[in-house]
C-alpha positions in Angstrom: 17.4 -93.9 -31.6 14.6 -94.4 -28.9 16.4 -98.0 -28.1 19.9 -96.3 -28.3 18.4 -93.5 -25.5 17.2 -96.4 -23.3 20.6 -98.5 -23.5 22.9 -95.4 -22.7 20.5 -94.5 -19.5 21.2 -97.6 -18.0 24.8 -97.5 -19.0 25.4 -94.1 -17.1 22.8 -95.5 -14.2 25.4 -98.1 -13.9 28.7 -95.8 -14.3 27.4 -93.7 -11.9 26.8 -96.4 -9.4 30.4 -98.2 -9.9 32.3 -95.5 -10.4 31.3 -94.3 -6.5 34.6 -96.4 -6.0 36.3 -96.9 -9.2 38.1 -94.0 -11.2 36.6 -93.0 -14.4 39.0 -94.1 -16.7 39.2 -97.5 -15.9 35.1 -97.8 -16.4 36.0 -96.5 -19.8 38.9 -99.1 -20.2 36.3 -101.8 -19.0 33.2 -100.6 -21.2 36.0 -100.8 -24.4 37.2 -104.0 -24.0 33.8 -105.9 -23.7 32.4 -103.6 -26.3 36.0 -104.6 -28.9 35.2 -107.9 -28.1 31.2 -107.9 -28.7 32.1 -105.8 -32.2 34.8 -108.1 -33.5 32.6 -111.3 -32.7 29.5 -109.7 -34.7 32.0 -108.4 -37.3 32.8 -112.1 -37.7 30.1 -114.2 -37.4 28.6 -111.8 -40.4 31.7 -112.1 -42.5 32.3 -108.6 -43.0 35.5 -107.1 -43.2 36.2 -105.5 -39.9 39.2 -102.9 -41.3 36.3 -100.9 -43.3 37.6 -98.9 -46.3 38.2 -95.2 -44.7 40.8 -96.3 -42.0 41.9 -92.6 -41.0 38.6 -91.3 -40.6 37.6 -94.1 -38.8 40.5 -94.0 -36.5 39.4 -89.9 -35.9 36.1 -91.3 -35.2 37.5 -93.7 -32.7 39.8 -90.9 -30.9 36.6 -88.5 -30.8 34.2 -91.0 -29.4 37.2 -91.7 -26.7 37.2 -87.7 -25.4 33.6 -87.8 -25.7 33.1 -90.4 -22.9 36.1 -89.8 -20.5 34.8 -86.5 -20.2 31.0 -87.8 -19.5 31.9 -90.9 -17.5 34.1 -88.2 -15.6 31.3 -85.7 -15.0 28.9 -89.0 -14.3 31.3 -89.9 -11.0 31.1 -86.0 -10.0 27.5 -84.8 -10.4 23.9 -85.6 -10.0 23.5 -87.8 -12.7 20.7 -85.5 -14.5 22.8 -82.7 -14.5 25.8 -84.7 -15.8 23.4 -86.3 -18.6 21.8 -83.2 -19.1 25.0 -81.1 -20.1 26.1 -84.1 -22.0 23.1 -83.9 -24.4 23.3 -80.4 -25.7 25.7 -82.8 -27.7 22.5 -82.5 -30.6 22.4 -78.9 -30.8 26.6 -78.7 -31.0 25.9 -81.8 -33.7 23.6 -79.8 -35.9 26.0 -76.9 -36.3 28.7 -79.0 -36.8 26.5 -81.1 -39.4 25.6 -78.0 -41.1 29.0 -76.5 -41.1 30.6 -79.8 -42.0 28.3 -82.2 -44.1 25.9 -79.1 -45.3 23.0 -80.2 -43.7 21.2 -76.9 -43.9 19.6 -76.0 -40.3 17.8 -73.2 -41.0 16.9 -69.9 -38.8 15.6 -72.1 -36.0 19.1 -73.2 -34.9 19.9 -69.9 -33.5 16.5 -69.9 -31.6 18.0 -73.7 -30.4 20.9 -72.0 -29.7 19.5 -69.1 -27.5 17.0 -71.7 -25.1 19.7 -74.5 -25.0 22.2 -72.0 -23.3 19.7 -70.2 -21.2 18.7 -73.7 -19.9 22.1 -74.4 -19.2 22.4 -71.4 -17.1 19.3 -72.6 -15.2 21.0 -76.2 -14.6 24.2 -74.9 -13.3 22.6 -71.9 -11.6 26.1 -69.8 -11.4 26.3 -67.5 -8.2 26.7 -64.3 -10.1 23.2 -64.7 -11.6 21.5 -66.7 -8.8 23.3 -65.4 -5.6 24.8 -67.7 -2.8 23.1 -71.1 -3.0 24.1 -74.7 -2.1 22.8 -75.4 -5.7 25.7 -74.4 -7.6 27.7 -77.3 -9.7 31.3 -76.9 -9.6 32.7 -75.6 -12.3 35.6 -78.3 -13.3 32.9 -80.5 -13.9 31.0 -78.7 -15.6 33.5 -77.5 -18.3 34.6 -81.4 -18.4 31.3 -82.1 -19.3 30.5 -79.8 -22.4 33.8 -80.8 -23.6 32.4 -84.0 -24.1 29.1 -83.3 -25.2 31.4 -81.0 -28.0 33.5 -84.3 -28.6 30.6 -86.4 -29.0 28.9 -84.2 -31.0 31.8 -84.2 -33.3 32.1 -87.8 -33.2 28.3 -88.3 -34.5 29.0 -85.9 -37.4 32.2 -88.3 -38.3 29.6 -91.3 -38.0 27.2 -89.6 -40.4 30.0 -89.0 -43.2 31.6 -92.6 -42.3 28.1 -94.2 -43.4 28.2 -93.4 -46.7 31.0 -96.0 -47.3 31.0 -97.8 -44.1 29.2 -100.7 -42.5 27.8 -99.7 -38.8 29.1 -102.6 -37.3 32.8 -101.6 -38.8 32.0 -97.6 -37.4 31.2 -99.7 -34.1 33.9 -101.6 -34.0 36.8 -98.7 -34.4 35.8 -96.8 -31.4 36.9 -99.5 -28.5 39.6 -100.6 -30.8 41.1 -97.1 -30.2 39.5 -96.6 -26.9 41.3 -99.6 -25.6 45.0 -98.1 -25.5 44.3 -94.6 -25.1 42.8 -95.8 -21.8 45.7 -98.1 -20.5 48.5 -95.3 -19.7 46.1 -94.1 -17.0 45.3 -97.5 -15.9 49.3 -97.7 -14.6 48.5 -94.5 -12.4 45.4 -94.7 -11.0 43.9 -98.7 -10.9 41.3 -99.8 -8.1 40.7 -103.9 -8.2 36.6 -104.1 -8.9 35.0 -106.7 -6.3 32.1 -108.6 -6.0 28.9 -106.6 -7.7 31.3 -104.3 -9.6 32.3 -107.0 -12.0 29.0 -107.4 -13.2 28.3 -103.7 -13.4 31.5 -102.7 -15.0 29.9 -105.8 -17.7 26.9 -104.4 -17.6 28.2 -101.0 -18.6 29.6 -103.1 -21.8 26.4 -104.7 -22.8 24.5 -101.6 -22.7 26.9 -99.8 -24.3 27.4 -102.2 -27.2 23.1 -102.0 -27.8 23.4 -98.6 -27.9 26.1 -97.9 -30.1 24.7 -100.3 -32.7 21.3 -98.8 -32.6 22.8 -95.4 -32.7 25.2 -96.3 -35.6 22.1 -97.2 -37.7 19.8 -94.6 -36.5 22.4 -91.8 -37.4 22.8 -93.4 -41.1 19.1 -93.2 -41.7 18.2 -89.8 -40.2 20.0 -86.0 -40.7 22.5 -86.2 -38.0 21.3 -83.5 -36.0 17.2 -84.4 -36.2 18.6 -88.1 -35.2 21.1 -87.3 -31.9 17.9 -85.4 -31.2 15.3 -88.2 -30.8 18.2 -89.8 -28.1 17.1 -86.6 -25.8 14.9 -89.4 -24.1 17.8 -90.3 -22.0 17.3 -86.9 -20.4 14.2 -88.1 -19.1 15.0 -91.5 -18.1 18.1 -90.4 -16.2 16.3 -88.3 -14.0 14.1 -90.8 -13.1 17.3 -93.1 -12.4 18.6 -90.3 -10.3 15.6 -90.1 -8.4 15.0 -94.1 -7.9 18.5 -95.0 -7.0 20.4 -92.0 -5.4 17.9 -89.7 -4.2 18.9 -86.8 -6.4 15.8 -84.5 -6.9 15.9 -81.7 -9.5 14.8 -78.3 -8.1 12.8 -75.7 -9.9 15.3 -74.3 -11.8 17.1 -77.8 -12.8 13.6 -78.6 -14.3 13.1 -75.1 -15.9 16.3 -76.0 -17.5 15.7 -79.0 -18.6 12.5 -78.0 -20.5 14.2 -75.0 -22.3 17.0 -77.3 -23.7 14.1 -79.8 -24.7 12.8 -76.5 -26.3 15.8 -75.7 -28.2 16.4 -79.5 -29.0 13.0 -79.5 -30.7 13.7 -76.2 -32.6 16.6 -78.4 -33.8 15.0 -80.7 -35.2 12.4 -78.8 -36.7 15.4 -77.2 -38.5 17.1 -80.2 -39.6 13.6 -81.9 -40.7 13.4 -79.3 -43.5 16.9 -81.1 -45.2 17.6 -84.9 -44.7 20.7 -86.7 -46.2 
């Protein structure tokens, strides 16, 4: 999970610095198709059967895990890219109530104390005006709301991986999600397509590779661990994004971006400190 949390940080690093030019959904068209073509490869040179056994649920799994990241590759494009990973990982805490409510993973009292930081952090992050007064801090709200969409979509999408590895192999769970992300993406490709040039090839590749490590480590880290004590453990790419936002394009969290951040860490460790008492 820690290697799944360092992969995706430099996948959204890279989205973030590509996608200055090119629209969202074509990054997500790119990072499928090198991602469909890394799966099927590994799929084959291991002889394992690539359709997998559930082939509904993996398609749903596939469709979920598509929402999930045109909504964060669409936030990644529009905010500081803290923030946008930020909101995008209260995806553990939505996970855990969906894993409980779902594949009975009992979370225990704790949740609702998860519950109560995560969204006071999240209030700290987006610092609305009618709490905070007039600022230049405030993040625009379409953004926003595209944002927990996906970290909802996600979440659901790691609960469908948990169930899915009881009968599946990861590289088959891997596999489904750019074999459906692929055509879903292509209808907005006829409306909206910028030619990458130069550098942008090798990031929009980039974004591929890194995807592909850390969807195969996630697969496997998710089929060993209670879903929501595992998405948890991935909150590293919290940290490492802001230091990527800092590094690359000068985007310093203020006082209160930070004070956020540490009461969703908060309420991600209350989490997990509810999902540790169950596993399986």
């Amino acid at each position: 999970m820690l290697l799944s949390a360092f992969a995706f940080s430099v996948m959204s690093l890279l989205v973030k610095a590509v996608g200055e030019r090119l629209p969202a959904q074509e990054i997500v068209f790119a990072r499928a198709l090198v991602t469909l073509f890394l799966s099927f490869a590994m799929l084959r040179h291991r002889g394992i059967p690539i359709w997998g056994e559930r082939r509904g649920l993996l398609l749903l799994r596939g469709g979920l895990g598509f929402l999930g990241l045109t909504c964060f590759y669409y936030a990644l494009t529009v905010l500081p890219l803290a923030d946008a990973t930020l909101i995008q990982y209260l995806h553990p805490l939505f996970t855990a109530l969906l894993a409980a409510a779902l594949l009975g993973e009992r979370a225990g009292g704790a949740l609702a104390l998860a519950l109560l930081l995560s969204l006071v952090g999240m209030l700290f992050v987006v610092q609305p005006d009618a709490l905070f007064g007039p600022g230049d801090r405030e993040l625009p709200l379409w953004p926003v709301v595209v944002a927990l969409a996906g970290a909802l979509f996600s979440a659901a999408a790691y609960v469908m991986v948990r169930y899915l590895g009881r009968s599946e192999h990861p590289l088959v769970i891997v596999f489904y999600f750019p074999l459906v992300a692929v055509p879903l993406s292509l209808p907005a490709l006829a409306f909206d397509f910028v030619w990458p040039v130069g550098i942008e090839w090798l990031l929009l590749g980039g974004v591929g590779l890194a995807t592909q490590l850390g969807q195969v480590s996630l697969t496997w880290g998710l089929q060993s661990e209670p879903a929501g004590r595992a998405t948890a453990i991935s909150y590293f790419q919290v940290v490492l994004a802001a230091g990527w936002g800092v590094l690359f394009f000068a985007e310093v969290p203020d006082a209160w971006t930070l004070a956020g951040a540490l009461l969703i860490l908060l309420g991600t460790v209350a989490a997990v400190r509810s999902g540790a008492r169950t596993k399986g």
